[in-house]
C-alpha positions as CSV (number, residue, x, y, z in Angstrom):
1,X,-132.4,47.9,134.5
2,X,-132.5,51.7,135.0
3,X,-133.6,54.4,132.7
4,X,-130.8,56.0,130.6
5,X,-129.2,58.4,132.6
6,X,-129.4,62.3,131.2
7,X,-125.3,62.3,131.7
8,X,-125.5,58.8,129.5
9,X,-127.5,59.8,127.1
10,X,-125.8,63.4,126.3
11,X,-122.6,61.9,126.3
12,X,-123.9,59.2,123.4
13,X,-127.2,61.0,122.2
14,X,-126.5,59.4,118.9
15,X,-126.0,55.3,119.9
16,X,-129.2,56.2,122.3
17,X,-132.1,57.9,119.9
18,X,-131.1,54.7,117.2
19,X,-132.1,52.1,120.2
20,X,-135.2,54.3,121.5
21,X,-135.9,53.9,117.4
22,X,-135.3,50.5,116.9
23,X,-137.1,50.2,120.3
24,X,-140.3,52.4,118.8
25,X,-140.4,50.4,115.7
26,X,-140.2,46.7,117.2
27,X,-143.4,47.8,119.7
28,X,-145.1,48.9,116.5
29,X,-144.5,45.7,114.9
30,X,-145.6,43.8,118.1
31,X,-148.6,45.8,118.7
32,X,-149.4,44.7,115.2
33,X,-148.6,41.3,115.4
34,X,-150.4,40.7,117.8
35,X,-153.9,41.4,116.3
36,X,-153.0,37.8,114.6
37,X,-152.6,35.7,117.4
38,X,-153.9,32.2,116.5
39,X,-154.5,33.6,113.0
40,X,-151.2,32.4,111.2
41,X,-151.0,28.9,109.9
42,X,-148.3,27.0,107.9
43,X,-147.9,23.6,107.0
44,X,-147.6,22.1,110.3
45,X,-150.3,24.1,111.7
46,X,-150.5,27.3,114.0
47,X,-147.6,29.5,114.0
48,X,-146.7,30.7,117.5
49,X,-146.8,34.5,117.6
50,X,-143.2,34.6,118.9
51,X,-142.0,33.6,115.3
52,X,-144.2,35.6,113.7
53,X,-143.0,38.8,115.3
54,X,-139.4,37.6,114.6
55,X,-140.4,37.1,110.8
56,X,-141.9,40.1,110.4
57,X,-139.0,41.7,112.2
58,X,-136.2,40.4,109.8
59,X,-137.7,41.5,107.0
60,X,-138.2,45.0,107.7
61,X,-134.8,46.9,107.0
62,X,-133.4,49.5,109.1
63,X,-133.9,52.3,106.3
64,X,-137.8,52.0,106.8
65,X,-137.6,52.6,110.7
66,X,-140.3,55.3,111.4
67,X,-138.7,58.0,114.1
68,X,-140.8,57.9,117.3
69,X,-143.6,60.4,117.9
70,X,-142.0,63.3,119.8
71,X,-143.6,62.1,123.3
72,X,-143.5,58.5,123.1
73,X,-142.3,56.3,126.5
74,X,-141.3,52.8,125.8
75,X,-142.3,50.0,126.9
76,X,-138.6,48.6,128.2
77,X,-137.3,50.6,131.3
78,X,-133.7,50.2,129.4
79,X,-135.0,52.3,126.8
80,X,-136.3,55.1,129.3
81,X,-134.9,58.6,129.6
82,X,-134.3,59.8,133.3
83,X,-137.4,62.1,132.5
84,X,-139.4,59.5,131.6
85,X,-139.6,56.9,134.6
């Protein structure tokens, strides 16, 4: 997929700066979670990292989403701003 077009993202500046948060916020959590690869155990033994990302994930509510730093690029072309590609 394309980066968000600057026609797209005046005309719905609002919908867009909540994904690019939500987007910030779930590479934070990844970049996290991943420093416990093969780390997390449960009963039936190693926990893949997938689930614990999507743990971590669905407990965190949307009030405590950090904004992203002023000059942040994510990850996800989707996510991109047509100045950022």
């Amino acid at each position: 997929m394309m980066a968000i077009s600057e026609t797209n993202y005046k005309n719905q500046k609002e919908y867009w700066d909540y994904q690019r948060k939500v987007q910030y916020n779930r590479e934070q959590l990844s970049a996290i979670a991943e420093k416990f690869e093969g780390r997390v155990y449960n009963d039936f033994g190693m926990v893949h990292i997938d689930d614990v990302k999507t743990r971590l994930w669905d407990k965190i509510p949307p009030s405590e989403y950090e904004d992203p730093p002023e000059h942040w690029v994510p990850q996800d072309p989707k996510f991109k701003l047509w100045n950022e590609v």
